[in-house]
C-alpha positions as a Markdown table, in Angstrom:
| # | Residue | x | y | z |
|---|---|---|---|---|
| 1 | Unk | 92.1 | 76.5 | -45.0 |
| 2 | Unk | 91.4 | 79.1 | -47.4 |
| 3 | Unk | 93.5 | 81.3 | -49.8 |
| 4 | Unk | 93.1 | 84.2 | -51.3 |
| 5 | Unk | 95.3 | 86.0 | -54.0 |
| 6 | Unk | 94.9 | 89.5 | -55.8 |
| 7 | Unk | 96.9 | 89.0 | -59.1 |
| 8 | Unk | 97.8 | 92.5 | -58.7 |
| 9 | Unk | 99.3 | 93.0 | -54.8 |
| 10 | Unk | 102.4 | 91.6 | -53.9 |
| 11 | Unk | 100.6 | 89.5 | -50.9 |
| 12 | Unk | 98.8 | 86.4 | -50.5 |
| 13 | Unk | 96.2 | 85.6 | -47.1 |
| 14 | Unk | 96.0 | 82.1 | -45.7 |
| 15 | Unk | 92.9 | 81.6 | -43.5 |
| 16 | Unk | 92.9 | 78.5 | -41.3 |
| 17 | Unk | 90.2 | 77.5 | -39.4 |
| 18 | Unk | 89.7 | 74.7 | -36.8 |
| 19 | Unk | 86.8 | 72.5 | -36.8 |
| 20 | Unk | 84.3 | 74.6 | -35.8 |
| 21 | Unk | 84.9 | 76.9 | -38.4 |
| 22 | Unk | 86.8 | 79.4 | -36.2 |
| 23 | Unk | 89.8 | 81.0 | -37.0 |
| 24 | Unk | 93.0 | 79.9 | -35.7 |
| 25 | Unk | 95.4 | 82.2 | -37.9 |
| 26 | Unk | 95.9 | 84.0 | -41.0 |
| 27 | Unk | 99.4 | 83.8 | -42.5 |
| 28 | Unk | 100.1 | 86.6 | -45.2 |
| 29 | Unk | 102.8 | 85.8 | -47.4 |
| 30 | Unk | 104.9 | 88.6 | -49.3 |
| 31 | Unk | 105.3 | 88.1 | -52.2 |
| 32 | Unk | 107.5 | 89.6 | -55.5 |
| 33 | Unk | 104.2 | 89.0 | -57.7 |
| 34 | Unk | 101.1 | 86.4 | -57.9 |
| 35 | Unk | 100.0 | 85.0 | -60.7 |
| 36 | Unk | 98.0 | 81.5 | -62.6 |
| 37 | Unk | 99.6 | 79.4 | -64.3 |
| 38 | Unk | 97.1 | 76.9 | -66.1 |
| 39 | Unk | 94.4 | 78.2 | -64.1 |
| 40 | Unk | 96.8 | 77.2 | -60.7 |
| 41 | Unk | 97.8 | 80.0 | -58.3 |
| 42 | Unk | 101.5 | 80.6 | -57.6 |
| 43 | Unk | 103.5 | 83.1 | -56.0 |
| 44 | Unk | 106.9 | 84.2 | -56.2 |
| 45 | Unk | 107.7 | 84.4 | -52.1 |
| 46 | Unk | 109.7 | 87.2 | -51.0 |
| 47 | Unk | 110.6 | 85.4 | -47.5 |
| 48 | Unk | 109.1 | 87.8 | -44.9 |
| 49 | Unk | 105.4 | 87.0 | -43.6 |
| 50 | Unk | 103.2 | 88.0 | -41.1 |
| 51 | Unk | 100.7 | 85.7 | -38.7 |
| 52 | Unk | 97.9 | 87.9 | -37.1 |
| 53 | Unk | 96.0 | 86.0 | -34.5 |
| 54 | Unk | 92.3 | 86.3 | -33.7 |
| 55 | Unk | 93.3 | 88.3 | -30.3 |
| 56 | Unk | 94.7 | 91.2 | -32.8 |
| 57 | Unk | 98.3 | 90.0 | -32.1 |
| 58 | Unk | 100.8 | 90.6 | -35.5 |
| 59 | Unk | 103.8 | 88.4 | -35.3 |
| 60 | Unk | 106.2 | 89.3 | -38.5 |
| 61 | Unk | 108.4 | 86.0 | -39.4 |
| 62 | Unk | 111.5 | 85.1 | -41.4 |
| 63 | Unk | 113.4 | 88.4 | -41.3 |
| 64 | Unk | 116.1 | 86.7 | -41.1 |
| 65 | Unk | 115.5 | 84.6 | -44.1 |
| 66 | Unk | 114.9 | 87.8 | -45.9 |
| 67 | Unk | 118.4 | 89.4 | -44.6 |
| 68 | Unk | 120.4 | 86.4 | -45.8 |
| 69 | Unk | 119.0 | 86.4 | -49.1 |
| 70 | Unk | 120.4 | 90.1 | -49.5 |
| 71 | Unk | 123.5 | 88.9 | -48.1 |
| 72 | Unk | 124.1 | 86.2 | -50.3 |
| 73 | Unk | 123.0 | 87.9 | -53.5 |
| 74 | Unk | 119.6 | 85.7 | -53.8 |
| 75 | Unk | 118.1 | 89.2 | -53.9 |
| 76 | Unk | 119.0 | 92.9 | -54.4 |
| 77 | Unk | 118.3 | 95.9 | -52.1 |
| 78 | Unk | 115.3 | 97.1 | -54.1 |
| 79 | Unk | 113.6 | 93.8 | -53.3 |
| 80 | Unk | 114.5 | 93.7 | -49.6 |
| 81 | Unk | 113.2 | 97.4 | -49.3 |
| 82 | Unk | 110.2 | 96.3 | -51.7 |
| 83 | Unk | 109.4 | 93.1 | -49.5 |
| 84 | Unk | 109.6 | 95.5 | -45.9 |
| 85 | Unk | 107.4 | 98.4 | -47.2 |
| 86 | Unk | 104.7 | 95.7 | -48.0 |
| 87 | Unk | 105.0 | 94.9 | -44.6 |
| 88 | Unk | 105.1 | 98.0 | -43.5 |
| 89 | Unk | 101.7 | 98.6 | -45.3 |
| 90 | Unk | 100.0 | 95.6 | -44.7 |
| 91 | Unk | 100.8 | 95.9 | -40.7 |
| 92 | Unk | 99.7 | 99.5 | -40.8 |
| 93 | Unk | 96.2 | 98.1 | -42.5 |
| 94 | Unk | 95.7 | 95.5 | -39.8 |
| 95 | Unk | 96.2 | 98.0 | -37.2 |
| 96 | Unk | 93.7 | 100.1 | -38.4 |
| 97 | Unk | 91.7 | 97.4 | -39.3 |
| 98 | Unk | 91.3 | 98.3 | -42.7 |
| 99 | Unk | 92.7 | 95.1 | -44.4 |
| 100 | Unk | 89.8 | 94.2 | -46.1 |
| 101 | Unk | 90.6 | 90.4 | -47.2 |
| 102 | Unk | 90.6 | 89.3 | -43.5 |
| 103 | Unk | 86.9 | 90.6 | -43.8 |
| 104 | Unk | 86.4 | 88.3 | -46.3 |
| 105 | Unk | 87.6 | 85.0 | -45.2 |
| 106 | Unk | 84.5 | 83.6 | -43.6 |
| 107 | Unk | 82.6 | 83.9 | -47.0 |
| 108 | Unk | 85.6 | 82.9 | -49.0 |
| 109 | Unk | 85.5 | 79.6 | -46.9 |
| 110 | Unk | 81.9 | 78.7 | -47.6 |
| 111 | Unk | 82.3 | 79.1 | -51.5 |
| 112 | Unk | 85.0 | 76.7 | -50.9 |
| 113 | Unk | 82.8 | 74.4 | -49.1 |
| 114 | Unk | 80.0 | 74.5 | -51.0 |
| 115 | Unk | 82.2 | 74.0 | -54.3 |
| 116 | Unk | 83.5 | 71.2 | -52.4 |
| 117 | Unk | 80.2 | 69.5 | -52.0 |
């Protein structure tokens, strides 16, 4: 698996690979901001993600999870709309295939590997 966060999108790219070094998924988090803290990686989750499988197919997740937290005052409307135009955005880049950090997951997963050796 390999991460990759831009301090200054609201989005973060999971890569996972299986054990050929293929791609299984990536899982793109929205996110209200990212950030290091002690030189560790956090972000602040804004519930809705989308999974884009190798075949091209976008699956967007946790709507729902998004909807309640409107509901129940966990966020307000500007977040909600904030966290669905970076989907918005991010699902129009994919379809154009124009969402440049997918590019870079293959070399983003050897740095890891060869840091790890």
């Amino acid at each position: 698996m390999a991460s990759t966060i831009s301090l200054e999108k609201k989005h973060s790219v999971t890569a996972m690979f299986d054990n050929n070094g293929n791609i299984v998924q990536w899982y793109i988090d929205v996110c209200l901001e990212n950030g290091l803290d002690n030189d560790i990686p956090y972000l602040d989750d804004l519930y809705l993600d989308i999974i884009l499988l190798p075949s091209g197919e976008v699956i967007q997740k946790d709507a729902d999870e998004l909807e309640e937290a409107l509901i129940n005052g966990i966020i307000d409307k500007s977040l909600y709309d904030s966290a669905w135009d970076e989907v918005n955005i991010l699902t129009k880049l994919i379809n154009n295939r124009s969402f440049e950090l997918l590019d870079l997951s293959h070399s983003h997963k050897e740095f890891l590997v060869n840091e790890l050796k």
